[in-house]
PAKOLLUM-440212 format. One record per residue (C-alpha): residue number from 1; residue in three letters; z, x, y. Coordinates in steps of 0.1 Angstrom, whole numbers, plus 5000, padded with zeros to 4 digits. Example, Ala and Ser with C-alpha at 12.3 -4.5 7.8 and 13.67 -1.06 7.14 Angstrom:
pos 1&code ALA&up 5078&east 5123&north 4955 $
pos 2&code SER&up 5071&east 5137&north 4989 $
***
This chain:
pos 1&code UNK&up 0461&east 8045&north 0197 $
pos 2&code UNK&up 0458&east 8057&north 0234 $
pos 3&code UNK&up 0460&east 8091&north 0243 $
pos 4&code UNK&up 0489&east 8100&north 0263 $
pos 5&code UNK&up 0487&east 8124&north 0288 $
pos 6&code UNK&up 0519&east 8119&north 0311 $
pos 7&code UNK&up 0554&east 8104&north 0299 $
pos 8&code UNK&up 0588&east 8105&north 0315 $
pos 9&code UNK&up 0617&east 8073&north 0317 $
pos 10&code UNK&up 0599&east 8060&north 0346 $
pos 11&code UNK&up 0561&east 8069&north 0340 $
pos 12&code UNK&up 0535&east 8070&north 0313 $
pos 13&code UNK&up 0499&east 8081&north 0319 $
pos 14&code UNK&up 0469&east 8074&north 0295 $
pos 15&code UNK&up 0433&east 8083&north 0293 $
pos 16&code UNK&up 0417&east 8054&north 0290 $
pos 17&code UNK&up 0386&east 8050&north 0271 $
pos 18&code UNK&up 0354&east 8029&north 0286 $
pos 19&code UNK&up 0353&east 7995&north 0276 $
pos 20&code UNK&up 0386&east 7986&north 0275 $
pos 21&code UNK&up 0406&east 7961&north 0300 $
pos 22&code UNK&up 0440&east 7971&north 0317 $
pos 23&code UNK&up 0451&east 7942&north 0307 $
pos 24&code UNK&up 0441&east 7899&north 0299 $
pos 25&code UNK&up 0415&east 7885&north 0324 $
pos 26&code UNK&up 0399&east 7851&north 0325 $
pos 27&code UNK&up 0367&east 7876&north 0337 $
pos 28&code UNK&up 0366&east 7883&north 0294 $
pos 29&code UNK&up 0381&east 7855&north 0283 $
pos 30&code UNK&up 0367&east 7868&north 0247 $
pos 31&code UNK&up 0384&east 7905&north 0248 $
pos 32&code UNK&up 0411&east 7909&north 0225 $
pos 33&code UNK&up 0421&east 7946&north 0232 $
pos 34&code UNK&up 0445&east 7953&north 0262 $
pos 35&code UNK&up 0456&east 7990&north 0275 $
pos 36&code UNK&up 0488&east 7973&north 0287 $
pos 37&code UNK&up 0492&east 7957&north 0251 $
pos 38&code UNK&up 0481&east 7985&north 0235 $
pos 39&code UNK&up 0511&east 8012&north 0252 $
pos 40&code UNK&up 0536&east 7986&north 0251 $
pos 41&code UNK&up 0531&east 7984&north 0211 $
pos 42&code UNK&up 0529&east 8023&north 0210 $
pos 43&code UNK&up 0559&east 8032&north 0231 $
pos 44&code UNK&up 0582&east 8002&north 0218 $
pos 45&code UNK&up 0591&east 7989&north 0255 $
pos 46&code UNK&up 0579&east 7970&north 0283 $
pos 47&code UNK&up 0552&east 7985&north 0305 $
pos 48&code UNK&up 0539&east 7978&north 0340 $
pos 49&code UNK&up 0505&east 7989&north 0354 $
pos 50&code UNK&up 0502&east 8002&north 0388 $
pos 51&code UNK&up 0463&east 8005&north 0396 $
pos 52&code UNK&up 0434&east 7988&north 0379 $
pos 53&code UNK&up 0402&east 8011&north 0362 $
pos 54&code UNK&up 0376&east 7987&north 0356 $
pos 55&code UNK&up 0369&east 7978&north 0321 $
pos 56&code UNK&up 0338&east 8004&north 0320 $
pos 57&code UNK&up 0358&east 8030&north 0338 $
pos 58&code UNK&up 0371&east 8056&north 0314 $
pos 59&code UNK&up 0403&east 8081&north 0323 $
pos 60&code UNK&up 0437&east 8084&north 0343 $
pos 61&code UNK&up 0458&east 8054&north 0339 $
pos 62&code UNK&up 0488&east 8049&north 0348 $
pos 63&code UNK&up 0524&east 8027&north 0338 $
pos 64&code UNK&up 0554&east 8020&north 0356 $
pos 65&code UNK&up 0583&east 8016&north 0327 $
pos 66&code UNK&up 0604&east 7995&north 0348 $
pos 67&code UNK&up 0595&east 7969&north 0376 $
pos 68&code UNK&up 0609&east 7986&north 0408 $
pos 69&code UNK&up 0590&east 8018&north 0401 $
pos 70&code UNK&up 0561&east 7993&north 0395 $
pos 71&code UNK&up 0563&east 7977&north 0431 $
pos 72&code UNK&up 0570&east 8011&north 0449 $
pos 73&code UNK&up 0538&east 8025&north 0431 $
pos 74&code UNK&up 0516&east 7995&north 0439 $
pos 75&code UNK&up 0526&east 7996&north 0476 $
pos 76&code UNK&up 0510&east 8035&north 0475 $
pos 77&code UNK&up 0476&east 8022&north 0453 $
pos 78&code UNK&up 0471&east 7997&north 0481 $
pos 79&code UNK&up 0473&east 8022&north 0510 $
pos 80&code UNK&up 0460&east 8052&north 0496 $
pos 81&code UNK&up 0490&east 8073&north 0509 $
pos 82&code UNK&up 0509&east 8099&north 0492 $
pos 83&code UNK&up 0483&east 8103&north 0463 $
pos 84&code UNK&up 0448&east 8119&north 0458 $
pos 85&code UNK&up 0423&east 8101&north 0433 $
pos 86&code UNK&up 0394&east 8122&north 0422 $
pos 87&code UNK&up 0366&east 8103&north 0400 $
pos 88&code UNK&up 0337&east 8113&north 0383 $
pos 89&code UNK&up 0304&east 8097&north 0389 $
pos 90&code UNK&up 0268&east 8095&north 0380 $
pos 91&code UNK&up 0245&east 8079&north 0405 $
pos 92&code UNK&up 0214&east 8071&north 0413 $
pos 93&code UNK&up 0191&east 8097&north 0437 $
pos 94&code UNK&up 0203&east 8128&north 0453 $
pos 95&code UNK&up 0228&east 8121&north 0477 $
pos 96&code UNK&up 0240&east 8146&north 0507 $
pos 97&code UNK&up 0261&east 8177&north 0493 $
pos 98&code UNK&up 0286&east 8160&north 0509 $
pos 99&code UNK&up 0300&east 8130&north 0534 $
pos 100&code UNK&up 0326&east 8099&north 0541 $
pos 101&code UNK&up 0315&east 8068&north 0537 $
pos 102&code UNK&up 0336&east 8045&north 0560 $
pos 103&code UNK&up 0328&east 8012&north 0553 $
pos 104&code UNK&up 0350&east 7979&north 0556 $
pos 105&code UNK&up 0351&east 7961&north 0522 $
pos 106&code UNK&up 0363&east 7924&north 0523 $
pos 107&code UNK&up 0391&east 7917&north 0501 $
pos 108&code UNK&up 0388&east 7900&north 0469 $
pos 109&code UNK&up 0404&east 7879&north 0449 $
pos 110&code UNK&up 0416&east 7877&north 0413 $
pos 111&code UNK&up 0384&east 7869&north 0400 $
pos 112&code UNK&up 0363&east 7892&north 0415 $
pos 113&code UNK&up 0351&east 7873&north 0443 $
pos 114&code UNK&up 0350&east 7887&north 0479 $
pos 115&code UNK&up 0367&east 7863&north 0502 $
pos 116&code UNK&up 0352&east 7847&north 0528 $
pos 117&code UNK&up 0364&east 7864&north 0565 $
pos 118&code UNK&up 0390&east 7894&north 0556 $
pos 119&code UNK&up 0378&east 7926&north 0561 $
pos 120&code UNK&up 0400&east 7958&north 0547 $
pos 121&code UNK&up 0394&east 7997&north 0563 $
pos 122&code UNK&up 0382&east 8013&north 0529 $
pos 123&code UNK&up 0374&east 8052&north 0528 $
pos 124&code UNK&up 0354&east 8073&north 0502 $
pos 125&code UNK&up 0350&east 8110&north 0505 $
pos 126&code UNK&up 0320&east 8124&north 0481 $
pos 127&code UNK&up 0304&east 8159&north 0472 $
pos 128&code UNK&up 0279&east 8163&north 0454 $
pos 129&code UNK&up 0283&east 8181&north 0425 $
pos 130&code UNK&up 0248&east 8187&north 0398 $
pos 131&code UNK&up 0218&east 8168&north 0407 $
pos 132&code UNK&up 0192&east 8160&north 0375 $
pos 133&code UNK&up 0158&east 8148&north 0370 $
pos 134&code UNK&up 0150&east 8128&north 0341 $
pos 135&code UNK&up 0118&east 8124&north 0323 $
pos 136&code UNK&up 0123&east 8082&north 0330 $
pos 137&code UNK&up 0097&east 8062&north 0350 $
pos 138&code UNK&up 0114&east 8037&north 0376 $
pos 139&code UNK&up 0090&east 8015&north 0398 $
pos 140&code UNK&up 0061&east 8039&north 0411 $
pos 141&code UNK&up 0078&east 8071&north 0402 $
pos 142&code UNK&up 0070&east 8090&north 0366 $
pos 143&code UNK&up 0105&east 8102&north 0368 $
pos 144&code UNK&up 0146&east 8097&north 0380 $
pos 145&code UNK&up 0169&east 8115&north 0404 $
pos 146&code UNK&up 0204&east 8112&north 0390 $
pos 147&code UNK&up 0232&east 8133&north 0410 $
pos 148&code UNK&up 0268&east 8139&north 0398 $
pos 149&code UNK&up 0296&east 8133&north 0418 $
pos 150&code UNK&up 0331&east 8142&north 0427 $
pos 151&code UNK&up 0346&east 8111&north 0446 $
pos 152&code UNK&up 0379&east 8107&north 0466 $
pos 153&code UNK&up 0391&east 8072&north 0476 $
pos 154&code UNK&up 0410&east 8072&north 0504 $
pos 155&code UNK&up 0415&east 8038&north 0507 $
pos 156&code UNK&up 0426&east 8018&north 0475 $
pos 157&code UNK&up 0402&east 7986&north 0481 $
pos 158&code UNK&up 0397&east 7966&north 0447 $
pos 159&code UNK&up 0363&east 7980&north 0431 $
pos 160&code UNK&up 0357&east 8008&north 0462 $
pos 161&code UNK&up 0333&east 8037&north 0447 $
pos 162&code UNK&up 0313&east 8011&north 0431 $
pos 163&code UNK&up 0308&east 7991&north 0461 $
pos 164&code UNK&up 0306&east 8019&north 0487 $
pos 165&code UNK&up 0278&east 8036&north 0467 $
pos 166&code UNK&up 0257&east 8006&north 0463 $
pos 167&code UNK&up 0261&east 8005&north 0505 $
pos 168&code UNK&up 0248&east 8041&north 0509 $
pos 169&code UNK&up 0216&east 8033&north 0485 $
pos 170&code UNK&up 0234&east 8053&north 0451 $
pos 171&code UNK&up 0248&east 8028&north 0431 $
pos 172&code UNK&up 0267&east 8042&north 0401 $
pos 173&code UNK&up 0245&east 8039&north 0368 $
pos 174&code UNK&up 0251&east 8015&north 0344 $
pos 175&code UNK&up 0267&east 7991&north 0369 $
pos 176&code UNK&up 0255&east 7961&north 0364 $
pos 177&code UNK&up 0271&east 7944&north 0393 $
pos 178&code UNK&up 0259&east 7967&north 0420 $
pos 179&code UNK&up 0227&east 7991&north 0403 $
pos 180&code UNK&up 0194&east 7982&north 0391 $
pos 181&code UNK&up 0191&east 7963&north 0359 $
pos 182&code UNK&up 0161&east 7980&north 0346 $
pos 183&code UNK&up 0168&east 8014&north 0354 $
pos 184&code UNK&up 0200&east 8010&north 0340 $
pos 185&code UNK&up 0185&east 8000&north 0308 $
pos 186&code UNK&up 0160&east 8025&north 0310 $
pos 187&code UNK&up 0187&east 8057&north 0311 $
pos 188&code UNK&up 0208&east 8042&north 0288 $
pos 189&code UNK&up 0176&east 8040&north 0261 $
pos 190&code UNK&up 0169&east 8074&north 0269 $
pos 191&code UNK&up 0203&east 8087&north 0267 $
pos 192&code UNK&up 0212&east 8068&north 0238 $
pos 193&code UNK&up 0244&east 8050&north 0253 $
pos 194&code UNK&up 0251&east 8021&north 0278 $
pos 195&code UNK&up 0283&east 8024&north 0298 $
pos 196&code UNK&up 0291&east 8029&north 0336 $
pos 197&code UNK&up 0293&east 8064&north 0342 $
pos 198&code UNK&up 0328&east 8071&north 0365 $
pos 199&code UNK&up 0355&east 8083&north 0354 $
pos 200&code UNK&up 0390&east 8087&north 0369 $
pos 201&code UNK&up 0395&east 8124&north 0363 $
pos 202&code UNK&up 0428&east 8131&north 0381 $
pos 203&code UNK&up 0455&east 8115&north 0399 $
pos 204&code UNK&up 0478&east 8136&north 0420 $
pos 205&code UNK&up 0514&east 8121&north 0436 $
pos 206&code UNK&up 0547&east 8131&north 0439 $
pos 207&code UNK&up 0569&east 8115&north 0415 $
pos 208&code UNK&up 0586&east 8081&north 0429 $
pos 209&code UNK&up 0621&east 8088&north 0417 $
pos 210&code UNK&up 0624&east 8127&north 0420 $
pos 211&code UNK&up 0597&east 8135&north 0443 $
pos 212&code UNK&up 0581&east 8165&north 0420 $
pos 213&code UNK&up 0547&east 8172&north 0426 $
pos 214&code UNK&up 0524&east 8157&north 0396 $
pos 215&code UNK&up 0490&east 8162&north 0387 $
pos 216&code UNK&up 0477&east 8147&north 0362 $
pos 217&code UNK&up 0442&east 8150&north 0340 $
pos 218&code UNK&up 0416&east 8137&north 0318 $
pos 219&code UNK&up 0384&east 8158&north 0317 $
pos 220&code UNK&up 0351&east 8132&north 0313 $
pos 221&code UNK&up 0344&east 8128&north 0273 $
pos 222&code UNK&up 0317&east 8148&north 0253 $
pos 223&code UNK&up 0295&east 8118&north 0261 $
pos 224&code UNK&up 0289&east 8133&north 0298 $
pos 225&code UNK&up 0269&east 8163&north 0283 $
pos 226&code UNK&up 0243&east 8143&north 0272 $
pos 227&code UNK&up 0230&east 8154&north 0311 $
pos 228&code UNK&up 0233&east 8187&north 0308 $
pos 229&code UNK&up 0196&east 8192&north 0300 $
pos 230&code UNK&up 0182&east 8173&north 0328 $
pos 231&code UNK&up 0202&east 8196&north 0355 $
pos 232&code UNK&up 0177&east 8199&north 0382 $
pos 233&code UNK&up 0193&east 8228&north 0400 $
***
């Protein structure tokens, strides 16, 4: 069962746990466990989802309960106006206390493969929050920077943080698409879990049928303290 953290006639909000899809993709053909699926069973009634977390992403999703609602909410995903995203990540090195990364993306398509010439605006703001140091060895150093992030897209291009921190040299660890296979291996042994570290900790936007403000939250899971120790500053 999913928690529920926001539920109205037109909305419902769920935390979403790592390692589960928003819904069936030819990308895991061999998944059998949907978020979409699962809220429809639990509520009883249709569901529509209006962003995508990644399947390792953990945190705030969230469902239209009726089509129209669906469209208008995808329409404000895409551009990034009239809501504020904030995310949770872990990433490799020490990044600046703070910055914009604006970086064009190029679209891409339904199965996760960039297309050939279009090229989107795409926006991240960052600050950094606790850096670390970890007793790990990675290529000639006897140990690993690790910084944790607050993130803000402000663009809502498919896959952004991950793909606009590989592009400023701090990939996101555990991602195995744009980090370091052996490093990620190499944290995860020590920490005793594998999973990409980011998580979608709140979502602010007024509501698309009343207009009241919403915020609404997931703090990261106990999992994220397994850090703690390692805090460098």
């Amino acid at each position: 069962m999913l928690k529920i953290l926001y539920l109205d006639d037109y909305l419902a909000s769920v935390d979403k746990p790592a390692g589960l899809l928003v819904h069936r993709t030819g990308l895991d053909a061999g998944e059998t466990r949907f978020a979409l699926q699962m809220l429809r069973d639990q509520l009883g009634r249709p569901v529509w989802p209006v962003h995508r977390l990644d399947k390792g992403t953990s945190g705030v999703l969230l469902f239209a309960l009726n089509a129209e609602v669906a469209a208008l909410l995808g329409q404000r995903f895409e551009s990034g106006n009239g809501l504020k995203k904030t995310y949770h990540a872990m990433v490799r090195g020490w990044p600046a206390a703070h910055g914009l990364i604006d970086h064009p993306l190029k679209r891409m398509d339904d199965d996760d493969r960039p297309e050939r010439t279009t090229l989107q605006d795409a926006r991240t703001s960052f600050q950094t929050l606790v850096r670390h140091t970890l007793p790990v060895a990675h290529g000639p150093y006897a140990s690993t920077r690790v910084a944790r992030l607050a993130l803000q897209p402000l663009t809502g291009r498919r896959h952004q943080l991950r793909r606009h921190l590989k592009h400023i040299a701090h990939p996101i660890v555990g991602d195995a698409t744009h980090g370091k296979g052996p490093l990620n291996r190499a944290l995860a042994a020590h920490l005793g879990l594998q999973r990409l570290w980011l998580h979608a900790g709140a979502l602010e936007l007024a509501h698309p049928v009343h207009g009241t403000p919403l915020r609404i939250e997931a703090p990261p899971g106990a999992e994220w303290d397994r850090w703690n120790p390692y805090r460098a500053d």
